[in-house]
N, C-alpha and C positions, 0 to 999 in steps of 0.2 A: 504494500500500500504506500503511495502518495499523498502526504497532506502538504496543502501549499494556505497556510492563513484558513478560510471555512472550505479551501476545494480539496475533496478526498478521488484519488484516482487509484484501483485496482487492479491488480494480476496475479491471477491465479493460474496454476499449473504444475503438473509432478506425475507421481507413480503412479496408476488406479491398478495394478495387475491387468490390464487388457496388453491386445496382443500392439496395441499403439501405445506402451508405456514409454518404448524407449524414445520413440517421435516424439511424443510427450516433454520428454525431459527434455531432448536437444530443444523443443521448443519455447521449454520452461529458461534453459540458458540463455536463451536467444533475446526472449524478452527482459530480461535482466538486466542485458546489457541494454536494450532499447531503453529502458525506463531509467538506467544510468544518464543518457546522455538526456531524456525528457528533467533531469532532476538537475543536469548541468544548464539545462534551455532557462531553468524558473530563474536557477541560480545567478545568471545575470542576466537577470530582467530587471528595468530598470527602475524598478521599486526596489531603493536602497532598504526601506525594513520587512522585505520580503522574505521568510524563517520556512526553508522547507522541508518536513522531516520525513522518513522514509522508515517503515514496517518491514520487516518479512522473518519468515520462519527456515526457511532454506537455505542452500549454498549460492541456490541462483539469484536469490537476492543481494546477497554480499557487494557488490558493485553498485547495486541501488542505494545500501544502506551507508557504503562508503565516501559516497559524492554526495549525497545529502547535509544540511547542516547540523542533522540531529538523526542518528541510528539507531533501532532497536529492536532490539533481536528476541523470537518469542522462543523459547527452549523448550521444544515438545518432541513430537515423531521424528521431524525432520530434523532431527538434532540440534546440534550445538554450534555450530557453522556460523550461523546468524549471529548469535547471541556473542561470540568471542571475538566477531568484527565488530560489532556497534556498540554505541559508545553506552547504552541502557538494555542491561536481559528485565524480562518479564515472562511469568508464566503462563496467562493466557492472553488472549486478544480483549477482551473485557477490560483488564487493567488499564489498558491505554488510559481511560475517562480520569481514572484518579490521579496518573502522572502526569498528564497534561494540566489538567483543568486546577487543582490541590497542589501537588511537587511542583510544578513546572511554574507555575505564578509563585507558589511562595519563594523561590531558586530566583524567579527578577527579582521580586521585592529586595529580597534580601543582599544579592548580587549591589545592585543598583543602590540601594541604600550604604551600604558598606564604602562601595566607592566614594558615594557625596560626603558621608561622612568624613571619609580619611582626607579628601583635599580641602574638607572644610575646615577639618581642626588645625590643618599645615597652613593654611590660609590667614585664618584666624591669628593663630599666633605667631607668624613673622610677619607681619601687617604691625605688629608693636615696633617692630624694631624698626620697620620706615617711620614709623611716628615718633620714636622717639630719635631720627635724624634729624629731626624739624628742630629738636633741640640744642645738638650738639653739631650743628653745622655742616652736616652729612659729610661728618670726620671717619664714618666706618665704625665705630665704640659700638661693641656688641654692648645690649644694655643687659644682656644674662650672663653669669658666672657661668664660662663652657662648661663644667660639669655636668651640673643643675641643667642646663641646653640640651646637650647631648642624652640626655631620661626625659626629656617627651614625650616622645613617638616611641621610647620604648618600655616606661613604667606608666607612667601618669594619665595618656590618653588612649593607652591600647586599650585597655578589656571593656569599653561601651561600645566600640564599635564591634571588637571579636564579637559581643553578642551579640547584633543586633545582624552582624552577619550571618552568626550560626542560629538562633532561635525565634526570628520574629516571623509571626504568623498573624497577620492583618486581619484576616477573616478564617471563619471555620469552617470543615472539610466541608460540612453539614451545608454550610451555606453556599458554597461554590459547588457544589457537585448538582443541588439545585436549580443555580441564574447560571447556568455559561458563558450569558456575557460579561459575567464580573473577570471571567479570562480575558477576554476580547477588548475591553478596555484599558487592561493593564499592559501587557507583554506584544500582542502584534500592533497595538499601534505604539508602541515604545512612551508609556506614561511618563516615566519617572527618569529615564536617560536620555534628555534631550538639552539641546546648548540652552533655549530660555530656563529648565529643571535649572542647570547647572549656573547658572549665573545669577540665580535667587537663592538656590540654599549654599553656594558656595561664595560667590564675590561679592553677593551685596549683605547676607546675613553675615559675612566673614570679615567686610569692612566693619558695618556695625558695630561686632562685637568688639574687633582691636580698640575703634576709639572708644568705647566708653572702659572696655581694660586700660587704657593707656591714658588716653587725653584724661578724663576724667579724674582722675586720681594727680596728674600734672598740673591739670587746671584748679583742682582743687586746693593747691600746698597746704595739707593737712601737715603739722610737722609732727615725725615720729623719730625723732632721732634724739641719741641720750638726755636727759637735761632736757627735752623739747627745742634739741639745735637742729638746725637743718639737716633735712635728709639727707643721706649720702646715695652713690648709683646703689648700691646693693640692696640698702632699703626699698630706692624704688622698684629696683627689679622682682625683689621679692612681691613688691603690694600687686603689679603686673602682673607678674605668673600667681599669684595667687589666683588672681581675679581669673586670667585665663584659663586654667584648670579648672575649676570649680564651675566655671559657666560651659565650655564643651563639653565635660562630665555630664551633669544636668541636661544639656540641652539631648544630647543624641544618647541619654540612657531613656528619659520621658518624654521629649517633646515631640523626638522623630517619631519616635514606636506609635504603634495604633492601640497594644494592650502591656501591661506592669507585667512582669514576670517576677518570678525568684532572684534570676540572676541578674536582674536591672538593679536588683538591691545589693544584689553582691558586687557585681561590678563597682557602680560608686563607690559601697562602703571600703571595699580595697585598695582604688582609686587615691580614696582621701589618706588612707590608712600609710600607703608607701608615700605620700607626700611628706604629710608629717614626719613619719621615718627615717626620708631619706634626708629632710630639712636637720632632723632633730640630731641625727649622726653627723651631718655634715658640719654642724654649729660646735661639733667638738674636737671634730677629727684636721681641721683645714689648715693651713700652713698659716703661720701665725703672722710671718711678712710676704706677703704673695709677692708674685712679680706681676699680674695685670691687672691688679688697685682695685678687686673684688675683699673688701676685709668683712670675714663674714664669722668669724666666730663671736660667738656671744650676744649672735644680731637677731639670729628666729627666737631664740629665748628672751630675749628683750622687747620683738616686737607680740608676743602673744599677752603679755601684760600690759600692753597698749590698747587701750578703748577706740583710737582713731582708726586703728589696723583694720580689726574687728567691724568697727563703724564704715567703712567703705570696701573689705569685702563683701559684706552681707549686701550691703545698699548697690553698688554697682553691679555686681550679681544677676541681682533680682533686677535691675534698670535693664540688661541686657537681656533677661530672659523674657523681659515684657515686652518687649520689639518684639523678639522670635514671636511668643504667642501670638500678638497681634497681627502680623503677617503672613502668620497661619490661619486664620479665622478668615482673615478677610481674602485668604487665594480660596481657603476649602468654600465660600460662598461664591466666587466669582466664577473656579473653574467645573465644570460640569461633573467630571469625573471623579474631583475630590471629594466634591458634595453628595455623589453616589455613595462613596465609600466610607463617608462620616458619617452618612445616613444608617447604612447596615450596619456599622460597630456599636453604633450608638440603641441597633434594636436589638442586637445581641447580646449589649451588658443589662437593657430591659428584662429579658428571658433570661438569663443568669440570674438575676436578682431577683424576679418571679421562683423562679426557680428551687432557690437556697430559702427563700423566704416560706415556701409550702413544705422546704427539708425541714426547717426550723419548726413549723408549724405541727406536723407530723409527731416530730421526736417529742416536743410536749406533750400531745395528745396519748403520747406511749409512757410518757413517763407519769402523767397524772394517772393513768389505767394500772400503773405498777408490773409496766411489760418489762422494766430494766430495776436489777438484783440489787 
């Protein structure tokens, strides 16, 4: 089989034990190869998000399954042929409905999410460092202590996006195996990986947040340094990556996701966990006369008994998170698509909460009955 977007195209052919089995088969190969070059024809047509994927059970589909942009091989009579070229085995033909319509939308989602994510948070945070050359005369002054720089993108922002790469699920099976065009919205017409996607949850959410991480707390000269003397770079660098941490955490563990999980909570809470950690080891272990004028020991322990600290993470934070939200409300209204699928999450935490609410209701009615010991 041939699926091209909703066109499904067929070839069957193989053994039946008649005395035309073996015409049969050569003509089963024959087509194979035909529906090979029919799956090269789709393949540059010039509908650049044109996705076509290719079925069979046989050896003679192997070449169909291979030229296609998506193979799957069903492992039954006809062996195993199929199934060890392409790139998805399945046991019956039935299956297709749940991989398609369930795996396969939730594999964009989540694809597609992970990526905006990761150029947002890179984005995001060296967008400070252009801002803060507005200060120092774009001399080049990194405004982060390279340590602390270099554990970004490897301690502090990794695991909201790992999860939301590996575990987010928009909607339930329940509900996509029912509307098939909740597929059809999503992944053939490419929802969520397109250059306008990309230039609102990465360039301009991404601008946003550096200024109000950066300017904001610059603009403010809250002074946090000993005595209440002037800040120093480290000071401010710290108040910076503070703020920036704490708002890409935040934003792509809750804002992006469609539903809270476990590991959204685990995520952040480790997030903050190795921040601290890594702040609170660093404040003791750091070279007491640096050579690049980061003087940082005895600086995070100093600035956590600081109310100003405190006072414009929390506040600038929250300033930043409230852009995001609001520019989420006002796309998931304007765009058609989003407003679809804000609709259905929104009727399925209804029935959840229906739901648990009659569980609730139940377990009392068993336990004033004296059903439980």
């Amino acid at each position: 089989a041939l699926i091209v977007h909703n066109m499904r195209v067929r070839c069957e052919g193989g053994n039946d034990g008649s005395s035309k089995s073996k015409d049969k088969k050569l003509a089963g190969w024959w087509l194979g190869a035909a529906w090979r070059g029919i799956v090269s024809f789709f393949r540059h047509d010039s509908d650049r998000y044109m996705v076509t994927l290719a079925i069979g059970d046989g050896g003679n589909d192997i070449a169909m399954i291979q030229e296609a942009h998506a193979g799957i091989g069903i492992a039954g009579q006809e062996g195993l042929q199929a199934s060890r070229a392409a790139d998805f085995s399945i046991g019956q033909f039935r299956f297709l409905q749940r991989l398609l319509l369930v795996h396969g939308r939730w594999s964009y989602v989540r694809v597609s999410m992970f990526i905006m994510g990761t150029f947002y948070k890179c984005m995001a945070f060296y967008l400070t460092q252009l801002i803060y050359q507005f200060y120092t005369g774009f001399s080049g002054t990194s405004l982060f202590e390279s340590w602390t720089l270099s554990m970004y993108n490897t301690l502090f922002s990794i695991l909201p996006v790992l999860v939301v790469g590996i575990f987010e699920q928009d909607l339930k099976p329940s509900t996509l195996l029912a509307f098939p065009e909740l597929y059809r919205d999503m992944g053939p017409r490419n929802h969520l990986f397109t250059v306008p996607e990309f230039l609102r949850r990465v360039i301009v959410l991404g601008l946003l947040h550096a200024i109000v991480a950066a300017y904001f707390p610059f603009a403010g000269g809250l002074l946090m340094g000993y005595n209440g003397t002037t800040n120093d770079q480290f000071i401010n660098s710290l108040m910076v990556y503070s703020i920036m941490m704490l708002t890409v955490t935040l934003k792509i563990a809750y804002i992006d996701v469609r539903r809270w999980i476990v590991f959204s909570h685990i995520s952040v809470i480790l997030s903050l966990t190795l921040w601290f950690g890594w702040n609170g080891v660093l404040n003791h272990i750091y070279p007491k006369s640096p050579g690049d004028g980061y003087f940082v020991l005895g600086v995070f322990d100093m600035l956590m008994s600081k109310a100003p600290f405190w006072f414009q993470w929390i506040i600038f934070t929250a300033v930043a998170l409230c852009i995001n939200v609001l520019l989420v409300l006002v796309y998931s209204v304007r765009d058609p698509v989003e407003h679809k699928i804000t609709s259905w999450v929104a009727f399925e935490r209804r029935q959840e909460h229906t739901a648990n609410k009659e569980r609730r209701k139940q377990w009392m009615a068993d336990h004033k009955l004296g059903r439980f010991s």
